[in-house]
N, CA, C and O atoms as a Maestro MAE file, in Angstrom:
{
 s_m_m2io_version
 :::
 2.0.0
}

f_m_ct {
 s_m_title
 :::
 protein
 m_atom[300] {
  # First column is atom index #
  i_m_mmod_type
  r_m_x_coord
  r_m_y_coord
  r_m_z_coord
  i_m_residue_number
  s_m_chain_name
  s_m_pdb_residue_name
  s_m_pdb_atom_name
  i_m_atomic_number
  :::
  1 25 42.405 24.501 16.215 1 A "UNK " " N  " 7
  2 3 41.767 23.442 16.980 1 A "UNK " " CA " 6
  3 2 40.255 23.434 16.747 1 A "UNK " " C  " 6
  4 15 39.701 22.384 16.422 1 A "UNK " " O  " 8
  5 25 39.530 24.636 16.912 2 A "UNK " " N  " 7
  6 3 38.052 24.991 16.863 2 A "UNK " " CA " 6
  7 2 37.835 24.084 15.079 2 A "UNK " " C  " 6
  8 15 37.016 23.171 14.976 2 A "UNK " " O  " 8
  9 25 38.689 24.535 13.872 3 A "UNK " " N  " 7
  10 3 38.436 24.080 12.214 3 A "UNK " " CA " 6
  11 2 38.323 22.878 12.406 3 A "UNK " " C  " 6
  12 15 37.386 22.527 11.690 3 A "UNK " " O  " 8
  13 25 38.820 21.784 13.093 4 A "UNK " " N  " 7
  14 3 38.076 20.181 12.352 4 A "UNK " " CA " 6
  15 2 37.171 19.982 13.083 4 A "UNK " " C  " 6
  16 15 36.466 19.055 12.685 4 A "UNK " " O  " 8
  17 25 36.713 20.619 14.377 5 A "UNK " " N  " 7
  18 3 35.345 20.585 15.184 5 A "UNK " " CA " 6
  19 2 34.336 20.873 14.324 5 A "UNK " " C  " 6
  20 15 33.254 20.309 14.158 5 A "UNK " " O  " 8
  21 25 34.879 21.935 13.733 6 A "UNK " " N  " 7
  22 3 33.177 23.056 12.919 6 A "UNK " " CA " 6
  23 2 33.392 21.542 11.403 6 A "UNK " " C  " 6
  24 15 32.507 21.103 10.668 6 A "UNK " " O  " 8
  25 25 34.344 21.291 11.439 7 A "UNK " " N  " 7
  26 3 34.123 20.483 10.193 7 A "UNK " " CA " 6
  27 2 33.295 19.372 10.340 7 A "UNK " " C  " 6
  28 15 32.422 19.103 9.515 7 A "UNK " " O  " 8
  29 25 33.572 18.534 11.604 8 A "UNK " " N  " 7
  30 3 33.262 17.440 12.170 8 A "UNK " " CA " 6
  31 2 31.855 17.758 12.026 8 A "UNK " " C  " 6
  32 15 31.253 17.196 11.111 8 A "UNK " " O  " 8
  33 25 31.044 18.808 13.003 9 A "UNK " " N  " 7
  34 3 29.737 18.897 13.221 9 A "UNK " " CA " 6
  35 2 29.091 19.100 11.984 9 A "UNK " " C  " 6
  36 15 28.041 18.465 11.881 9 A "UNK " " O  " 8
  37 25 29.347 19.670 11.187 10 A "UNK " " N  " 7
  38 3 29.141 20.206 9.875 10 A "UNK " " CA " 6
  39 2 28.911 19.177 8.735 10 A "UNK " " C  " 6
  40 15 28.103 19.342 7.821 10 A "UNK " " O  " 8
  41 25 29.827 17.945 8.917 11 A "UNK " " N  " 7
  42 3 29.637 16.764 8.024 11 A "UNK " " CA " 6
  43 2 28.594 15.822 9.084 11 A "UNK " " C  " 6
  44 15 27.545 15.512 8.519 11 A "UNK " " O  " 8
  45 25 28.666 15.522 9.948 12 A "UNK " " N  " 7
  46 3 27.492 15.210 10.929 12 A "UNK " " CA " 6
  47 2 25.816 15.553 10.782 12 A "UNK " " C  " 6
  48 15 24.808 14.848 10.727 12 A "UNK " " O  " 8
  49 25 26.044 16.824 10.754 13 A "UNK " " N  " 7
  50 3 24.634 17.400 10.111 13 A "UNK " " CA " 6
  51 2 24.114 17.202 8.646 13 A "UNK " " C  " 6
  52 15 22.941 17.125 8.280 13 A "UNK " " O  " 8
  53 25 25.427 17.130 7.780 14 A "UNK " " N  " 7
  54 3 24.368 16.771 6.398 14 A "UNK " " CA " 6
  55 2 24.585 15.533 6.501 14 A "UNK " " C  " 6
  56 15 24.171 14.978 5.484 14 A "UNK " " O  " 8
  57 25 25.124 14.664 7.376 15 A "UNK " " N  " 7
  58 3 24.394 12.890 7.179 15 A "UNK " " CA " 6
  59 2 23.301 13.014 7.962 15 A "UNK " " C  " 6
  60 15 22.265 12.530 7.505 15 A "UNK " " O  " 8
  61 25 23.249 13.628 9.206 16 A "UNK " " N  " 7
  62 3 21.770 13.348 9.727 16 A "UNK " " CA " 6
  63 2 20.499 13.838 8.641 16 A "UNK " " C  " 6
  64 15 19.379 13.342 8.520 16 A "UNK " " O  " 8
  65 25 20.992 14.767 8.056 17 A "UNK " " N  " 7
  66 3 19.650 15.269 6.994 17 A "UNK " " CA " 6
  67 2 19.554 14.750 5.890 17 A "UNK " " C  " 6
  68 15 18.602 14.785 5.111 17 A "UNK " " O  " 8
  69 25 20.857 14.089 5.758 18 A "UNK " " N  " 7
  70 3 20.854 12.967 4.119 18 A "UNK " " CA " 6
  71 2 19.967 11.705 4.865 18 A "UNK " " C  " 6
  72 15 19.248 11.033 4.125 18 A "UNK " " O  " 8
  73 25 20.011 11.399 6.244 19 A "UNK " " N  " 7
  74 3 19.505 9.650 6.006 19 A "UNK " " CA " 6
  75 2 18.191 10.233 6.737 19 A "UNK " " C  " 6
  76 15 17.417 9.277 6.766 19 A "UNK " " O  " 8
  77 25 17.546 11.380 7.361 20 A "UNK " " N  " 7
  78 3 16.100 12.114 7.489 20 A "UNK " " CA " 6
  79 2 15.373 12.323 5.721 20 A "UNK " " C  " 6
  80 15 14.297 11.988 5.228 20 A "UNK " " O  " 8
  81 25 16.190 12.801 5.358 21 A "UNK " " N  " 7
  82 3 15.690 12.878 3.757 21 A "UNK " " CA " 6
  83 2 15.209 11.711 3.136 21 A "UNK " " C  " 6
  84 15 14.052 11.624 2.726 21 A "UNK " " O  " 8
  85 25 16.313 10.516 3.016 22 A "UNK " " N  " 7
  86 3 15.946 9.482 2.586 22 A "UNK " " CA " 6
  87 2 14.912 8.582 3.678 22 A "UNK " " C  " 6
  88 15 15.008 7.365 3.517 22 A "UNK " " O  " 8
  89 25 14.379 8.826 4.275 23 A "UNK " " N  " 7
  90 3 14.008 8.139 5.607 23 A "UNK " " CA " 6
  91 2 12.084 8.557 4.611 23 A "UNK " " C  " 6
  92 15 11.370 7.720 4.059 23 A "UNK " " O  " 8
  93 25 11.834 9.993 4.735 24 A "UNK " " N  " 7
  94 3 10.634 10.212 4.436 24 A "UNK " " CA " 6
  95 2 10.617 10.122 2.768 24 A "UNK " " C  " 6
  96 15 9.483 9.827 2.392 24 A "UNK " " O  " 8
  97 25 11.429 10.270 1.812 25 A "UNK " " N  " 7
  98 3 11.237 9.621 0.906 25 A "UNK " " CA " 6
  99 2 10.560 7.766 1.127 25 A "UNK " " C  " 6
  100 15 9.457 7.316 0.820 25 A "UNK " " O  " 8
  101 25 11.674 7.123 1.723 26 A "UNK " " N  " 7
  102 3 10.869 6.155 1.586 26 A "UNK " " CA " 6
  103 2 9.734 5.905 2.236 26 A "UNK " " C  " 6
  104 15 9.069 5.089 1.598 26 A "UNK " " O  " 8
  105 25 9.261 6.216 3.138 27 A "UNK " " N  " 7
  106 3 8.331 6.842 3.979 27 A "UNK " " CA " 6
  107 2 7.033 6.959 2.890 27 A "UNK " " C  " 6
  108 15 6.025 6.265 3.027 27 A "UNK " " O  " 8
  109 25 7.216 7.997 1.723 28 A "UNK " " N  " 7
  110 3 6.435 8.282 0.916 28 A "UNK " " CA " 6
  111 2 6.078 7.386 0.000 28 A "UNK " " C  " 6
  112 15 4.937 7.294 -0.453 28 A "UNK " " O  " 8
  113 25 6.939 6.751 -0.287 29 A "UNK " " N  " 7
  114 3 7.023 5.562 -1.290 29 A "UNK " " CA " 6
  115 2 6.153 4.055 -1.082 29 A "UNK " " C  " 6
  116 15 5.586 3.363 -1.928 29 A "UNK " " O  " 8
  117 25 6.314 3.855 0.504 30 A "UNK " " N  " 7
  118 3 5.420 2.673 0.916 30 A "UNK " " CA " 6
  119 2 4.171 3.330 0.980 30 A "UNK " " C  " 6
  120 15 3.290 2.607 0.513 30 A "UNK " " O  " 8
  121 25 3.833 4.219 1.305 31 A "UNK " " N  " 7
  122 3 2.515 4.708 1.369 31 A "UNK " " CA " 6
  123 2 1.856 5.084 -0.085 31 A "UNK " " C  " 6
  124 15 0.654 5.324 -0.193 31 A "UNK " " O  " 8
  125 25 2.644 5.107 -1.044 32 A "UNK " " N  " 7
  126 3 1.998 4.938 -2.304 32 A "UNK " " CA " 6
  127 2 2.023 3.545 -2.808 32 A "UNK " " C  " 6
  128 15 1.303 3.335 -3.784 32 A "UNK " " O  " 8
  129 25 2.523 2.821 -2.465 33 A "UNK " " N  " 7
  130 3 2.478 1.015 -2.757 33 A "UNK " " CA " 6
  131 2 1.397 0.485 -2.238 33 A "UNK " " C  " 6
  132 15 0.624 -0.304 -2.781 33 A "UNK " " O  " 8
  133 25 1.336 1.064 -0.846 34 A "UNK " " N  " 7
  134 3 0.147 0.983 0.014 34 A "UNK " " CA " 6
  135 2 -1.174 0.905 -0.860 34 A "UNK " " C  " 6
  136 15 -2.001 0.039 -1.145 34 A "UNK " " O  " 8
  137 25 -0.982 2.092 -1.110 35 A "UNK " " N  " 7
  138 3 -2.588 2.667 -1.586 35 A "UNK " " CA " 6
  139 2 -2.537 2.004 -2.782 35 A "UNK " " C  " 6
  140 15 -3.273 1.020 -2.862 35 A "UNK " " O  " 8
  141 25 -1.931 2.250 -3.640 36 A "UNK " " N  " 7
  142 3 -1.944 1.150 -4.984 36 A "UNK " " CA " 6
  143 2 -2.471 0.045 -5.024 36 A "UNK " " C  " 6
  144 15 -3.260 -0.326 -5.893 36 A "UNK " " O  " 8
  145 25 -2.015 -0.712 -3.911 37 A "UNK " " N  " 7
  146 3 -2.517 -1.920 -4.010 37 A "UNK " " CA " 6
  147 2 -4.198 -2.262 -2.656 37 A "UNK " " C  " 6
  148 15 -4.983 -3.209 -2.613 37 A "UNK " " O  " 8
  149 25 -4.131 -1.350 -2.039 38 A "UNK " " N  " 7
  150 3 -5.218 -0.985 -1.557 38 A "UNK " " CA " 6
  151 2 -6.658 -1.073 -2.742 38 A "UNK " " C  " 6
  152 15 -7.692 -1.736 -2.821 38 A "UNK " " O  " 8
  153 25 -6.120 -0.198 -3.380 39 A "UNK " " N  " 7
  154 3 -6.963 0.512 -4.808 39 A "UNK " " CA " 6
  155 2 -7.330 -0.666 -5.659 39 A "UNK " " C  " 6
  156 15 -8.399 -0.768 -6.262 39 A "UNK " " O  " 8
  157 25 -6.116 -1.771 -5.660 40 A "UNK " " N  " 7
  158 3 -6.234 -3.302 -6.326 40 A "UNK " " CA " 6
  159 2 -7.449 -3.903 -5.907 40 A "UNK " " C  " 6
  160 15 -8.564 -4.002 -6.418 40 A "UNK " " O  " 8
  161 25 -6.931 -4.283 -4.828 41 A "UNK " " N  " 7
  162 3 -8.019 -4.855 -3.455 41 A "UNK " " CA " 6
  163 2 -9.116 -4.847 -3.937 41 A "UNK " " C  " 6
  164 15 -9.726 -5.797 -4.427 41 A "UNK " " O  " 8
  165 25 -9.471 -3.658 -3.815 42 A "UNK " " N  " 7
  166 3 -10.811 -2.841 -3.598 42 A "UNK " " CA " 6
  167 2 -11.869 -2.798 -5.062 42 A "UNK " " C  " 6
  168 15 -13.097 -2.748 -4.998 42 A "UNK " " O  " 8
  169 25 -10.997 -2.832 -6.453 43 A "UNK " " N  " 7
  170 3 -11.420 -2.925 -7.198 43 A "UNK " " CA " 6
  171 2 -11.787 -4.612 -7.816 43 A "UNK " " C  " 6
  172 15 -12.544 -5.050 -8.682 43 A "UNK " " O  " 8
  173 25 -11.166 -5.001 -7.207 44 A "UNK " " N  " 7
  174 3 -11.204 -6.809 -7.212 44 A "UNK " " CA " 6
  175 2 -12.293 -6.867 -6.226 44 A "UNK " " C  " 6
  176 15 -13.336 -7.270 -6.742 44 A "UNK " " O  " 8
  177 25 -12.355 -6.687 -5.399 45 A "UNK " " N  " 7
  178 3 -13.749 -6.936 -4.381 45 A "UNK " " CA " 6
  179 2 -15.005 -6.137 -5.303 45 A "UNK " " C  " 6
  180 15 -16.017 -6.774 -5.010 45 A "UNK " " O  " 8
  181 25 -15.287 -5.345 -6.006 46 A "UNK " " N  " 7
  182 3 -16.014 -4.716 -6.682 46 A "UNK " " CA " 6
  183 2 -16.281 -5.970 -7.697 46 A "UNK " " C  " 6
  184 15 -17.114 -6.808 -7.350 46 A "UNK " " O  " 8
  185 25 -15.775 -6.081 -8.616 47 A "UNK " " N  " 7
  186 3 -15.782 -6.912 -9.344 47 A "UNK " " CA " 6
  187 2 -16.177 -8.072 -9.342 47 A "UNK " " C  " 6
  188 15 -16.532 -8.619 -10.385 47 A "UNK " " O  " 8
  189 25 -16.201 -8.968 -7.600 48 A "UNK " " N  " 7
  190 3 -16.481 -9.824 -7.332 48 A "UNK " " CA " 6
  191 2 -18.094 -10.221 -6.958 48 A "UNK " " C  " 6
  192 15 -18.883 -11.163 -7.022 48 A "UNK " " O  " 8
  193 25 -17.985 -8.635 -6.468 49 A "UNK " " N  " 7
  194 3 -19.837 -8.816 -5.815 49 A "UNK " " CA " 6
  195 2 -20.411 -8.505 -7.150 49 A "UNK " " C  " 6
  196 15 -21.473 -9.111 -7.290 49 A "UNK " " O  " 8
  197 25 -20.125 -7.843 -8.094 50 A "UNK " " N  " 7
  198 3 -20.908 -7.851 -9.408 50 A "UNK " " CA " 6
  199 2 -21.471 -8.812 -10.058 50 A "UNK " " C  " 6
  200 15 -22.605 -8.915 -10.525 50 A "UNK " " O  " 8
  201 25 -20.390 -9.657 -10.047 51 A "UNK " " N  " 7
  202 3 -20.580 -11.449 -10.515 51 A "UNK " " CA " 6
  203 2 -21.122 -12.264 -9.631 51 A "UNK " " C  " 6
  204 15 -21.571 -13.390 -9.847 51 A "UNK " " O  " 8
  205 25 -21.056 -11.434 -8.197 52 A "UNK " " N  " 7
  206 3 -21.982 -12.704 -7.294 52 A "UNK " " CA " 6
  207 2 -23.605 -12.500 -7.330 52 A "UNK " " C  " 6
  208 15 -24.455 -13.353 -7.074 52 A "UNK " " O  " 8
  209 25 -23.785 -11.259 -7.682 53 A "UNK " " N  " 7
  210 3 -25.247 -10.344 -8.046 53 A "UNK " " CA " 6
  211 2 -25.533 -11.150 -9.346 53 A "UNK " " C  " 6
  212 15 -26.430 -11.981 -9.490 53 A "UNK " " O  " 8
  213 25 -24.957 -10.906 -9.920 54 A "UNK " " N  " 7
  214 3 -25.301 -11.702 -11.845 54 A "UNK " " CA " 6
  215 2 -25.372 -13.149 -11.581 54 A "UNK " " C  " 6
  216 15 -26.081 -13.936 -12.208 54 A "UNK " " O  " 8
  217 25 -24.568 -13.446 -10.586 55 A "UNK " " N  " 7
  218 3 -25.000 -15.263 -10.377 55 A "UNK " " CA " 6
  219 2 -26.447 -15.513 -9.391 55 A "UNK " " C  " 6
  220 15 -27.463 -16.142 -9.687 55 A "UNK " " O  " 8
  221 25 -26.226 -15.021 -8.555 56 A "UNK " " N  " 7
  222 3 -27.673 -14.987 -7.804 56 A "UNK " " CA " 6
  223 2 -29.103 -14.295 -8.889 56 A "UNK " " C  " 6
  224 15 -30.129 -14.970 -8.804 56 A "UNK " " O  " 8
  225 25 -29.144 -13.653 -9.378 57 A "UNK " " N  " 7
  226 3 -30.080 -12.779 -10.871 57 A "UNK " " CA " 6
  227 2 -30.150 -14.313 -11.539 57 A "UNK " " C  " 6
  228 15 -31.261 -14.733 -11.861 57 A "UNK " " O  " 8
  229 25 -29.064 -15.084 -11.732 58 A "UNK " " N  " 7
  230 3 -29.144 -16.442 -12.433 58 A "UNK " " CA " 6
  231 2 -29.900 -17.325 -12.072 58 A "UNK " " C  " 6
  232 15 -30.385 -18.095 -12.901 58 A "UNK " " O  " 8
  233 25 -30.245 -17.441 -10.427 59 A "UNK " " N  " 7
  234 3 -30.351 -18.594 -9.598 59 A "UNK " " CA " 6
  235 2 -29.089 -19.573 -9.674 59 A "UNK " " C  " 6
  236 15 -29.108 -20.774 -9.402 59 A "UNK " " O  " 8
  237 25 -28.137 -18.923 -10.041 60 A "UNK " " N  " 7
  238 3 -26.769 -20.089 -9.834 60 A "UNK " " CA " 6
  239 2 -26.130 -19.853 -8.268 60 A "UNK " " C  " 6
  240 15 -25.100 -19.214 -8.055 60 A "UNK " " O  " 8
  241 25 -26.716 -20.314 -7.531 61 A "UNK " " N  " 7
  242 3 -26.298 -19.722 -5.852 61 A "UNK " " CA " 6
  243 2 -25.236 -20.566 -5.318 61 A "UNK " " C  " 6
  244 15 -24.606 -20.479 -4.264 61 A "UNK " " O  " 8
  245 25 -25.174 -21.452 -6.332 62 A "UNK " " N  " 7
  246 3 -23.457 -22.363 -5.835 62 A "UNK " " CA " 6
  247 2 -22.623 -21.614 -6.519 62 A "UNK " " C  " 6
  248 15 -21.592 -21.602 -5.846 62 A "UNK " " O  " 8
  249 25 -22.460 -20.951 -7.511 63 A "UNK " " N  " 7
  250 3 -21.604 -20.010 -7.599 63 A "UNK " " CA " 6
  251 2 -21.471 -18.441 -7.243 63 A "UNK " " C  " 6
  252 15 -20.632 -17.594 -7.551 63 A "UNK " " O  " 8
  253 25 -22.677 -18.407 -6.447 64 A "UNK " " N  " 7
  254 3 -22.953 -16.874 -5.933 64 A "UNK " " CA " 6
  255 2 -22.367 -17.296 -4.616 64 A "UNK " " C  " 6
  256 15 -22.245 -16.351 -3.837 64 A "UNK " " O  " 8
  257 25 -21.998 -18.381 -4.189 65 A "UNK " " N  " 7
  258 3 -22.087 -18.426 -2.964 65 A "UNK " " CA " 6
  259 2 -20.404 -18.954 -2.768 65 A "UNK " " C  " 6
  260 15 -19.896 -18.850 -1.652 65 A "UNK " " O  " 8
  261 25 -19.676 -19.468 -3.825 66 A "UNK " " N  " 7
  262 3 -18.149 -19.561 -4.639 66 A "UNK " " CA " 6
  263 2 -17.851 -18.199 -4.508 66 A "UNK " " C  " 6
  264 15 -17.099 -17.881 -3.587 66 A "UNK " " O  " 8
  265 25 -18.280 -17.365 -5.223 67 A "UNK " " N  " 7
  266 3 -17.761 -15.820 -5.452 67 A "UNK " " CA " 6
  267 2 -17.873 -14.476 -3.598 67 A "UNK " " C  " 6
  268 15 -17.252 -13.550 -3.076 67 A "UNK " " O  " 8
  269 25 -19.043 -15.292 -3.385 68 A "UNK " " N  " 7
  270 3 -18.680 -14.841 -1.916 68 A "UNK " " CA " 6
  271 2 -17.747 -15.188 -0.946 68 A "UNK " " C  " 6
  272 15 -17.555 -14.518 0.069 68 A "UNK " " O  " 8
  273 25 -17.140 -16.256 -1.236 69 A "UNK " " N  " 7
  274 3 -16.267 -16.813 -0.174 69 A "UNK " " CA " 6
  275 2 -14.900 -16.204 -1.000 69 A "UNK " " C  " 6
  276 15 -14.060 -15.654 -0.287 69 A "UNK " " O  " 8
  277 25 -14.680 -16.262 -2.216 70 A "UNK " " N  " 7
  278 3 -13.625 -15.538 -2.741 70 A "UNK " " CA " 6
  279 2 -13.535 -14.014 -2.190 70 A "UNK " " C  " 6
  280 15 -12.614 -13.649 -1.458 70 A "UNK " " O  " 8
  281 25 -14.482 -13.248 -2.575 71 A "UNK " " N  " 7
  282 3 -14.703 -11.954 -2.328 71 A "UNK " " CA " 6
  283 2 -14.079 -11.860 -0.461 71 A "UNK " " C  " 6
  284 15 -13.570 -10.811 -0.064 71 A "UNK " " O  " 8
  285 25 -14.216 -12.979 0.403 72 A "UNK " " N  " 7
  286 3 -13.766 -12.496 1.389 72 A "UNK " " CA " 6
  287 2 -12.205 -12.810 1.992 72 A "UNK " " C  " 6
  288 15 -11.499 -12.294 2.858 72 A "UNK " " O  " 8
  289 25 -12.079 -13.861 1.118 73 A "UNK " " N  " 7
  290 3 -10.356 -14.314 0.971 73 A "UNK " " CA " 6
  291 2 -9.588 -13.238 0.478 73 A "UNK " " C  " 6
  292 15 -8.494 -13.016 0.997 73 A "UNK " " O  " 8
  293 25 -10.082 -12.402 -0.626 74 A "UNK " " N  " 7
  294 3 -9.521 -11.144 -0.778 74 A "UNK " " CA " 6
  295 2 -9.740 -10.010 0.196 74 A "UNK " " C  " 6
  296 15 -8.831 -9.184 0.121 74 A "UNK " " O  " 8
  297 25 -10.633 -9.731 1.049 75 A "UNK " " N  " 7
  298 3 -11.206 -8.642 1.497 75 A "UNK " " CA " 6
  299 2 -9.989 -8.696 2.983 75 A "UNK " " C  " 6
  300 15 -10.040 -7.828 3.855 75 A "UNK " " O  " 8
  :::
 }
 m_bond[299] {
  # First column is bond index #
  i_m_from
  i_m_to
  i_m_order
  :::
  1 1 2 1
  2 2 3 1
  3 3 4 2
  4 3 5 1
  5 5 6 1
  6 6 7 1
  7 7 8 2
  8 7 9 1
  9 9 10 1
  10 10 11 1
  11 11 12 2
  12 11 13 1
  13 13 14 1
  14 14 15 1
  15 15 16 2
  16 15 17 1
  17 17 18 1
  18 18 19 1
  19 19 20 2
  20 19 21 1
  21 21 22 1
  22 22 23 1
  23 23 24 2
  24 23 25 1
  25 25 26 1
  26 26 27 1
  27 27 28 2
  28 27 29 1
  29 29 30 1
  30 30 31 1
  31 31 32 2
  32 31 33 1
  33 33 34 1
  34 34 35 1
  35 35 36 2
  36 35 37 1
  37 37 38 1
  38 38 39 1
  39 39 40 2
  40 39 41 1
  41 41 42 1
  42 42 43 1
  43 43 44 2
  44 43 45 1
  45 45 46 1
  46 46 47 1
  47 47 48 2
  48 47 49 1
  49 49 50 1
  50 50 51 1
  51 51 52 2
  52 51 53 1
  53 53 54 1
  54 54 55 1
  55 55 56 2
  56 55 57 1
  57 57 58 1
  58 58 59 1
  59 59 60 2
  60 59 61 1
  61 61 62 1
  62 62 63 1
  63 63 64 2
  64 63 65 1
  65 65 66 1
  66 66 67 1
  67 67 68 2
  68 67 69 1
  69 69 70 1
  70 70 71 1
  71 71 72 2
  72 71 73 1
  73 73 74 1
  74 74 75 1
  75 75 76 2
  76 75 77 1
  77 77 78 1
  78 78 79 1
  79 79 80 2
  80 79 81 1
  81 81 82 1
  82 82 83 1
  83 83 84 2
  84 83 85 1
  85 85 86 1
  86 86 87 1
  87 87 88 2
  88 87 89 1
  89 89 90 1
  90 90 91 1
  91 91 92 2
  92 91 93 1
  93 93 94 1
  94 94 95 1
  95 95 96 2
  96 95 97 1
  97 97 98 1
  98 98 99 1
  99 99 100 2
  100 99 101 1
  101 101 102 1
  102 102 103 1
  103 103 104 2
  104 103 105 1
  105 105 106 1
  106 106 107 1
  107 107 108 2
  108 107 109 1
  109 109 110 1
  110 110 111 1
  111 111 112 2
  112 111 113 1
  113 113 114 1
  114 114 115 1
  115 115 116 2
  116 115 117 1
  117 117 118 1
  118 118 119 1
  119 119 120 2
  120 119 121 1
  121 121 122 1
  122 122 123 1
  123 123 124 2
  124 123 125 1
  125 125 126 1
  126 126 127 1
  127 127 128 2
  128 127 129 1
  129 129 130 1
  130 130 131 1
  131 131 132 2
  132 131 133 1
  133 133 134 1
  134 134 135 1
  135 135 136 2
  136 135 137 1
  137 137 138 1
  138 138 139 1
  139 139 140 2
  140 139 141 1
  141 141 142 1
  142 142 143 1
  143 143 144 2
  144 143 145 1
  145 145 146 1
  146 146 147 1
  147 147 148 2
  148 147 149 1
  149 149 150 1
  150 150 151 1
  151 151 152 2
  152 151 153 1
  153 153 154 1
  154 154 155 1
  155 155 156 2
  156 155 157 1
  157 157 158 1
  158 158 159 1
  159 159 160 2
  160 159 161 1
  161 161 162 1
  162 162 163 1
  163 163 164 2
  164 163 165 1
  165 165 166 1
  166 166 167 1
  167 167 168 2
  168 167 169 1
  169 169 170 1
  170 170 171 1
  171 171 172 2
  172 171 173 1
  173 173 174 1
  174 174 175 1
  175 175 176 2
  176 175 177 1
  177 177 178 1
  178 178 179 1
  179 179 180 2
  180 179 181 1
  181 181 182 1
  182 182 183 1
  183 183 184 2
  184 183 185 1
  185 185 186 1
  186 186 187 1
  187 187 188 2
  188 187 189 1
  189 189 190 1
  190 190 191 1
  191 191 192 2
  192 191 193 1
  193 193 194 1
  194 194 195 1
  195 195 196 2
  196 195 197 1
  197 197 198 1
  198 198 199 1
  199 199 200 2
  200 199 201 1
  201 201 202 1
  202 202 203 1
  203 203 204 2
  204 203 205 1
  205 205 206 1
  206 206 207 1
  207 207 208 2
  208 207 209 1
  209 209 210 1
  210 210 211 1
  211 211 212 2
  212 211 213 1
  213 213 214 1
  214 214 215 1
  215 215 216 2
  216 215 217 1
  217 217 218 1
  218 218 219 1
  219 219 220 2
  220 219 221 1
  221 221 222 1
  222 222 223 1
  223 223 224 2
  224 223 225 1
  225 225 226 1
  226 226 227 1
  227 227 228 2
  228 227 229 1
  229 229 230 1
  230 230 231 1
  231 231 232 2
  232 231 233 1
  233 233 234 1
  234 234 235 1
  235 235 236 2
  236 235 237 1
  237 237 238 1
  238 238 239 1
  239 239 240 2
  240 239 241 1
  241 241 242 1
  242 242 243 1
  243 243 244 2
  244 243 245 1
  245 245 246 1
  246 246 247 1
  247 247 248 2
  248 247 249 1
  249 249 250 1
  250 250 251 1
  251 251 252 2
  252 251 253 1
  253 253 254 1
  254 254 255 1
  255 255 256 2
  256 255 257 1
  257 257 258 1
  258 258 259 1
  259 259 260 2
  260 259 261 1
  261 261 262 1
  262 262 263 1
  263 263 264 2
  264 263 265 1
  265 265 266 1
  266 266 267 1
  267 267 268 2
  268 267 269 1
  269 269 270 1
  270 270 271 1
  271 271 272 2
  272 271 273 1
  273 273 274 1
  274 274 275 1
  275 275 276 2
  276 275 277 1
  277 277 278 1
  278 278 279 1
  279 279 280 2
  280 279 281 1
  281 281 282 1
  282 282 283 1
  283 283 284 2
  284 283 285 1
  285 285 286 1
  286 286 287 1
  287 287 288 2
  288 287 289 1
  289 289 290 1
  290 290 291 1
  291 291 292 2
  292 291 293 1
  293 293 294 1
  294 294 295 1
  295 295 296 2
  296 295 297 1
  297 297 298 1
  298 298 299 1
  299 299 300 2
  :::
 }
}
């Protein structure tokens, strides 16, 4: 009587630790997508104020002033 109990609990426990396992895997996984594209972001906003600096250095301030409003649609 006690053998399909210990079996029962026993297969119980490695699903709770199979879908805990897979739980912080994916867990780990959005948080590197995260940052990835965080890292995107961030390097696109870089990029943007560079060109809004080189347009203003121009006196082109309708497009320094284009690249700022972009720069914050991304931000």
């Amino acid at each position: 009587m006690i053998d399909p109990l210990i079996t029962f609990v026993l297969l119980a426990a490695i699903v709770a630790v199979s879908i805990g396992g897979a739980r912080i895997v994916s867990l780990l996984l959005d948080r590197l997508d995260r940052t990835a594209s965080q890292r995107s972001r961030e390097a696109q906003v870089i990029e943007l104020a560079k060109a809004e600096i080189a347009a203003t250095k121009r006196g082109d301030l309708l497009a320094a002033a284009e690249l700022a409003e972009a720069q914050e649609r991304v931000a």
